[in-house]
N, C-alpha and C positions, 0 to 999 in steps of 0.2 A: 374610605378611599382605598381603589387597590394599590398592591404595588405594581410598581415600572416589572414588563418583562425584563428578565434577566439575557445577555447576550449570547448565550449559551442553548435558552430557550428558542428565541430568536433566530437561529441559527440553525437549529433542528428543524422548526416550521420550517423554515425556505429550505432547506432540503429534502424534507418530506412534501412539501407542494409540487419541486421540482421535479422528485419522485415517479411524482403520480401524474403530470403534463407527460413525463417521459412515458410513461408503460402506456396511457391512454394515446399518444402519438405511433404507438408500435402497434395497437390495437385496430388504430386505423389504419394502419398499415397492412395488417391483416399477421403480425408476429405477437400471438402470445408469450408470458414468459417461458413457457415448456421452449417452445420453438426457437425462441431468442438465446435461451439458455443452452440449445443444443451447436446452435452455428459456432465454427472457430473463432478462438480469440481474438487473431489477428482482423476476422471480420466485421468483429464486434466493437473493437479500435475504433476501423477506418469510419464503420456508420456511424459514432457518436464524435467522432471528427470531426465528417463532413458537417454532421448536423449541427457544432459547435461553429463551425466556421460560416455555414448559412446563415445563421439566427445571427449572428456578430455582424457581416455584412448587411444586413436588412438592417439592425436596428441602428448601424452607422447611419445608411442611406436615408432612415425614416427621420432619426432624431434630430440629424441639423439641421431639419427645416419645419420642428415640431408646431412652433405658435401661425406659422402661415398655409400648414398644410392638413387641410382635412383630413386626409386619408392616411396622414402617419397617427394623428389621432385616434381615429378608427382603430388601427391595427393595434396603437397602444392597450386601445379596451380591451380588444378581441383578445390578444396576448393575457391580459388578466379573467377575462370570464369564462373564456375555452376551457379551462380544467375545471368548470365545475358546470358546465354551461347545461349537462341535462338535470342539477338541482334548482334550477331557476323557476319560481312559483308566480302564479299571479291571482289572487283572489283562490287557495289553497288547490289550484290548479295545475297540472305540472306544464307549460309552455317550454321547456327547456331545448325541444328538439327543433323549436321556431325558431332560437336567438342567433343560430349561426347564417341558417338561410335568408332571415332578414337585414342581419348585419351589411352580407353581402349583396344584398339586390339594393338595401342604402348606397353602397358605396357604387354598384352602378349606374342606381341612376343621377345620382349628383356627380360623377367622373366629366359630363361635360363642363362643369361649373366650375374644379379646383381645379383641374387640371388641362382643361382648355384654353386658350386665347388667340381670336381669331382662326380660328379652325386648327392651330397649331397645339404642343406640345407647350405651357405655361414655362417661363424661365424658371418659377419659384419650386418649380416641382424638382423632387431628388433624383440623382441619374441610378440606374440600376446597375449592377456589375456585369459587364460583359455587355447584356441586353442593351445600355446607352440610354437613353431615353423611355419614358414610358409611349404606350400608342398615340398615335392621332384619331382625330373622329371617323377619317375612311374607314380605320384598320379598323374601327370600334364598331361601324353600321358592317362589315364584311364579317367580322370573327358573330356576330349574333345574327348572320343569316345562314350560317355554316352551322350554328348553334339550332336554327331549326331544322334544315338538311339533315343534320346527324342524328336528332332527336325521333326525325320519321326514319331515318336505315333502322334507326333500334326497334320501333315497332317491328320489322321485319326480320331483322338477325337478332338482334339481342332478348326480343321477347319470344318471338315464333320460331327461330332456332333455321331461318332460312336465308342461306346462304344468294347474297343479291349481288350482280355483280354490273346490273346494270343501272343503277340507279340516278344514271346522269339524265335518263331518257324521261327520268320525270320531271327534272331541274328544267332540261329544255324546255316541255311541253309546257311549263309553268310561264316562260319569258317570251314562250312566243303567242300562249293567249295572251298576257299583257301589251304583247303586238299589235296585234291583231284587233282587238277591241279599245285600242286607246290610243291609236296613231292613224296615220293618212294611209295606211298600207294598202286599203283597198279603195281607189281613188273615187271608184263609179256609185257609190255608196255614202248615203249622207245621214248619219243618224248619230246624235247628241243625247245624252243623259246624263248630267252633273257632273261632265269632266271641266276640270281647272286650267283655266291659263291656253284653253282655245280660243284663237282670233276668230274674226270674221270671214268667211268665204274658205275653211278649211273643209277640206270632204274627209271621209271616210266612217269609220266606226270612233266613236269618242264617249266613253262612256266613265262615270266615277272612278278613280284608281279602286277605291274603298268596294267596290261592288268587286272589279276588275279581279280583287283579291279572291275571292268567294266563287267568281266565275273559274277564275284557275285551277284552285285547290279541285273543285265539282268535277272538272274539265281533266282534272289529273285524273282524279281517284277512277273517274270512268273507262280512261287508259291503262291504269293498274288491273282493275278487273278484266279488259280483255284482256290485256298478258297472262294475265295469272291462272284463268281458267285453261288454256292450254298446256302449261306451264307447272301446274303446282301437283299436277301428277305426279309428277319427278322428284326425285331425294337425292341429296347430296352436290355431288360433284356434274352430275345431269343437270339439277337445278341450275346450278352454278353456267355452267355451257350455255345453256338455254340466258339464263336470263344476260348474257354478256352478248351473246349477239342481237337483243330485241335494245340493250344497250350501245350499241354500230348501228341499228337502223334509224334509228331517231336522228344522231346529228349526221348522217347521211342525207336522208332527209332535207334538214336542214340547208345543208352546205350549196346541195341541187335542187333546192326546189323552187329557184325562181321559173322552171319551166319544166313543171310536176310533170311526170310519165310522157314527156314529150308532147301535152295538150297547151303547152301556152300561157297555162295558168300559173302567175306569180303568187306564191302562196309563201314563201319566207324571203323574197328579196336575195338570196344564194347568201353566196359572200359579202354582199356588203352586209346585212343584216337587215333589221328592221329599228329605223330610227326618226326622229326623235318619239321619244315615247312623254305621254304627256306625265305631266309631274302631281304628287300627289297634294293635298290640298281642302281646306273642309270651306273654302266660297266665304264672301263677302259677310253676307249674313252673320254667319255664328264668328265670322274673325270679328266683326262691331259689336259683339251682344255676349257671345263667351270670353273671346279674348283666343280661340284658335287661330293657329296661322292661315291666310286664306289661299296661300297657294305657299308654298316649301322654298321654290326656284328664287323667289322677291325676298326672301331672308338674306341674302348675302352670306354672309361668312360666317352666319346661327345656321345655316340649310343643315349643315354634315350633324348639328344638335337633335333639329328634329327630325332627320329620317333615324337616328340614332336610337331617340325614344319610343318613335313609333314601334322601330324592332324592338325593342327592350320590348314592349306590350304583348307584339307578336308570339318572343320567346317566351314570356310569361303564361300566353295562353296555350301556346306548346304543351308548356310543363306540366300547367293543372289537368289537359287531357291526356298527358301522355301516366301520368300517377293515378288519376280515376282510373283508367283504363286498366290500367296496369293491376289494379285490386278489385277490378269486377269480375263478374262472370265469367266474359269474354276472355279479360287477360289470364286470369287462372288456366282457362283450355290451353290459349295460345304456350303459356309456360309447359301447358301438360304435354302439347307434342313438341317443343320444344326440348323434354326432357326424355320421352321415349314416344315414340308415336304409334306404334302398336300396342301397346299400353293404353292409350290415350282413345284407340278406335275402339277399343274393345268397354271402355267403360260411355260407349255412348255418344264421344266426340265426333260430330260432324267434320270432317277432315276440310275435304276443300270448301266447305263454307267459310272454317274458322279461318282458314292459310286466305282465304281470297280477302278476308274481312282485316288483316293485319297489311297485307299488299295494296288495298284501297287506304287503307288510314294513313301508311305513312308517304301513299303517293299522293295523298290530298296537303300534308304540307309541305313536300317537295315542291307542287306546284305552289303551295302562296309562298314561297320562299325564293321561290325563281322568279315568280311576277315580282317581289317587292324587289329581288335586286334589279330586274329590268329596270323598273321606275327610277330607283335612285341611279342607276347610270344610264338612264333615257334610250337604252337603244339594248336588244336582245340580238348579240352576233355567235355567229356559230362557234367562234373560236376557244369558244367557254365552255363547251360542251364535249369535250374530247375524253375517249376512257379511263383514261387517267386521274378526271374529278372523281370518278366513281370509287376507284382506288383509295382515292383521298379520302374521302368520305368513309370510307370504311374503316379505315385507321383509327379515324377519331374514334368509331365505336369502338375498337379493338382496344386501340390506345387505355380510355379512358377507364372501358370496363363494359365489357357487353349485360343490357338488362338494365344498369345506375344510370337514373337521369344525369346526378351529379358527378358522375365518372364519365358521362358522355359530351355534360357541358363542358367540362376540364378540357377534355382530349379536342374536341370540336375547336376551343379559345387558342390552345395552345400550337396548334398545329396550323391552323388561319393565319395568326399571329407570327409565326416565324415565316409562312410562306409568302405574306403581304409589307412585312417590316421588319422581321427579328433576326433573319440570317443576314440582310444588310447591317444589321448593326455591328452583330455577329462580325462580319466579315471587316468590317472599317475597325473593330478593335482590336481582331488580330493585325490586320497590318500595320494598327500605328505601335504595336507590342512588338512584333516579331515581324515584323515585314518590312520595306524600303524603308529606313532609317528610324528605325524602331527603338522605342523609348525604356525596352528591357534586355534586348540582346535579337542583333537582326538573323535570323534564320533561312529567310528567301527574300531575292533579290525584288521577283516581279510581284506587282500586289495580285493578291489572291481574289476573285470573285466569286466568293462562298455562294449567291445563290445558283451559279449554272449546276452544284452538286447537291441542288436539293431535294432531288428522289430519292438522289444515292443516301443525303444524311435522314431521308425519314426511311429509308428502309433500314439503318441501321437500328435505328430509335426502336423501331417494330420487332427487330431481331433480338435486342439487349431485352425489351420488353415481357419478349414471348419467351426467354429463355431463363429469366429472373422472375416474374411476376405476369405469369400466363393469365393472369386469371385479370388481368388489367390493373391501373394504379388503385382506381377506388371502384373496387369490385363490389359488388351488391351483396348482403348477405348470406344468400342461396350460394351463389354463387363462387365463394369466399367460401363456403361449407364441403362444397362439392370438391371444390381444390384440395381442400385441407382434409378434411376428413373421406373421400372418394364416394362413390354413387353405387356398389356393388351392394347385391345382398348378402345377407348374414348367413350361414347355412343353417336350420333350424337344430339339427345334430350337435351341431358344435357353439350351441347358445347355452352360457352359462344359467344356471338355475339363478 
């Protein structure tokens, strides 16, 4: 029988595990100990501060509602497996680089189950600090269609190294084939295929959402290629110009084209939009024999569940092309001029095949990403499509990490997330703290409306970003290399033997 650890023993363990959670926290951070060791003390305080004061408030939040709540459970494992999580074996195989991505694609797709009721935010669930509440199911189907938007900019910026500044014009073109083939829009015209939850005596184009999807992204990608072959001539800041006004012609477009070039022809309905859009739906049939929903809209107050999973599938399918790709043939070039492009011609790369083939991929899931939000809000209106998505959208990549899926899913959630519910919260907890009769010391009289300043707070966000951690939060290795160690050559003279 052995003996009992001694508490001394005991004590060493949890500080050398804690140890090594830390320095592998800093790693992903992108701070070796060299690096860590060099910043001032006073800054090396305040980060293990913060960090001490965040982990305290979370496992507050998580712990007292541990037995009812899935998802502090979850994070409880996470918290113990995460420091050793790439020794994890299975049948003497190393899996350890799955356990973190699966943990969390568990926890989203069971997030409509603990943490929903009735479309709402569950009572049982923990409030967050600051943030208030966790999301609702809208925020959830929005921040995962913004998750594949950003996922297609980075085909274009983050992998091909080209600067897009238009990239709302593919969002558009996405929500108005979903128009256009799945609504009354065009009255003189009567043609059905598998669409859900059309009545009797409806005219128009009405065709499966589920095809609808496939027609768009096709329908995109074919509008990315003729941009782009005009277009990708151009380097830099040209590109950039170029691609922001073919960015203003689309919801131009849009806005005017109930009476296209002055022929008459209503071809987006102007300002009102194009609405209702039919809903998506797998039919009678497989709802009695599978158990799928046979139309979304007849769920009631489960609707915001399933368009929610749907996109989870979506993003999912995103991801696994945007990774193949990313380690093929293709993606290698795209990196190659993405990292010097004369370089890149000279060993053989087709230039504008490759640039046209990175502008097609990620305006093919712009467009299924613009059709699926049409669907889930039935109706594709201009007012959505203004240059400013484009901006947006660019952030998350920048944000996140140009190049990392998972630095782009981050930046994509997060930024969604405060602009559809988080600066509201944001804003209701400063003023019941610091604002009309505020419950720590009142400050300003009138209440504040944090979101009318939410350009201003993401362009700060952008600036504290690029000025601290240029290389984004969860920067991709390459990329993290390039920051840290620089991209110049070595002079052969002055290489050490």
């Amino acid at each position: 029988m052995s003996a009992l650890p001694r508490e001394g023993d005991v004590r060493r363990r949890m500080s050398a595990a804690l140890a090594a959670g830390w320095w592998r926290a800093l790693g992903a951070a992108g701070l070796d100990r060299q690096r860590w060791r060099r910043l001032p003390r006073t800054t090396r305080r305040a980060v293990k501060a913060v960090a001490w004061v965040g982990i305290g408030l979370l496992l507050v939040g998580f712990l007292g509602v541990w037995k009812s709540s899935a998802l502090a459970i979850a994070a409880i494992v996470l918290l113990l497996v995460v420091p050793n999580w790439r020794r994890v074996t299975f049948r003497g195989k190393p899996i350890g680089r799955f356990v973190v991505p699966v943990a969390v694609l568990a926890l989203a797709a069971t997030y409509p189950i603990y943490a929903s009721s009735n479309g709402a935010v569950s009572a049982s669930m923990p409030q967050l600090p600051i943030f208030g509440t966790f999301p609702q199911m809208s925020t959830m189907v929005g921040m995962a269609v913004f998750v594949m938007m950003a996922l297609g900019l980075n085909f274009v910026v983050g992998y091909a190294g080209l600067l897009d500044l238009g990239y709302v014009a593919f969002y558009a073109m996405g929500s108005y084939t979903a128009g256009w083939f799945a609504s009354s829009q065009f009255a003189n015209q009567d043609a059905f295929f598998g669409a859900i939850g059309v009545t009797p005596g409806l005219t128009g184009f009405h065709f499966s959402i589920w095809l609808v999807l496939i027609m768009a992204g096709i329908a995109t990608a074919v509008i990315g290629v003729l941009i782009g072959l005009p277009t990708l001539r151009l380097r830099g800041d040209y590109l950039a110009i170029v691609t922001l006004g073919f960015g203003e012609i689309m919801p131009q477009i849009a806005r005017n084209g109930d009476n296209l070039f002055g022929t008459g022809f209503n071809l987006t309905n102007g300002t009102g939009g194009i609405t209702p859009i039919d809903p998506p739906g797998f039919g009678n049939w497989l709802h009695h024999h599978v158990g799928l929903p046979a139309n979304y809209l007849t769920l009631g107050v489960n609707a915001d569940r399933a368009f929610f999973w749907t996109a989870l599938i979506l993003v999912l399918i995103t991801v696994f092309t945007s990774a193949r790709l990313r380690d093929s043939r293709l993606g290698r070039a795209w990196i190659a001029i993405r990292e010097d492009e004369v370089a890149a011609a000279a060993m053989g790369i087709p230039l504008m095949r490759t640039k046209t083939w990175a502008y097609a991929t990620g305006a093919f899931f712009g467009g299924v990403a613009g059709a699926y939000y049409a669907a889930y809000n039935s109706g594709a209106f201009p007012d959505q499509f203004f240059f400013n998505i484009s901006v947006f959208i660019l952030c998350m990549v920048i944000l996140g990490g140009m190049g990392n899926i998972w630095g782009v899913i981050f930046g994509a959630c997060f930024l969604e997330y405060l602009d559809l519910e988080g600066l509201n919260n944001v804003g209701a907890w400063l003023n019941g703290h610091f604002g009309p009769g505020g419950s720590v010391v009142q400050i300003w009289h009138k209440a504040l409306d944090v979101p009318l300043y939410e350009f201003g707070i993401y362009g700060v966000i952008i600036v504290v970003v690029m000025l601290f951690r240029p290389q984004g939060l969860i920067p991709s290795s390459r990329r993290a290399a390039e920051f840290e160690e620089g991209v110049h050559d070595q002079p052969l003279y002055d290489a050490a033997a």
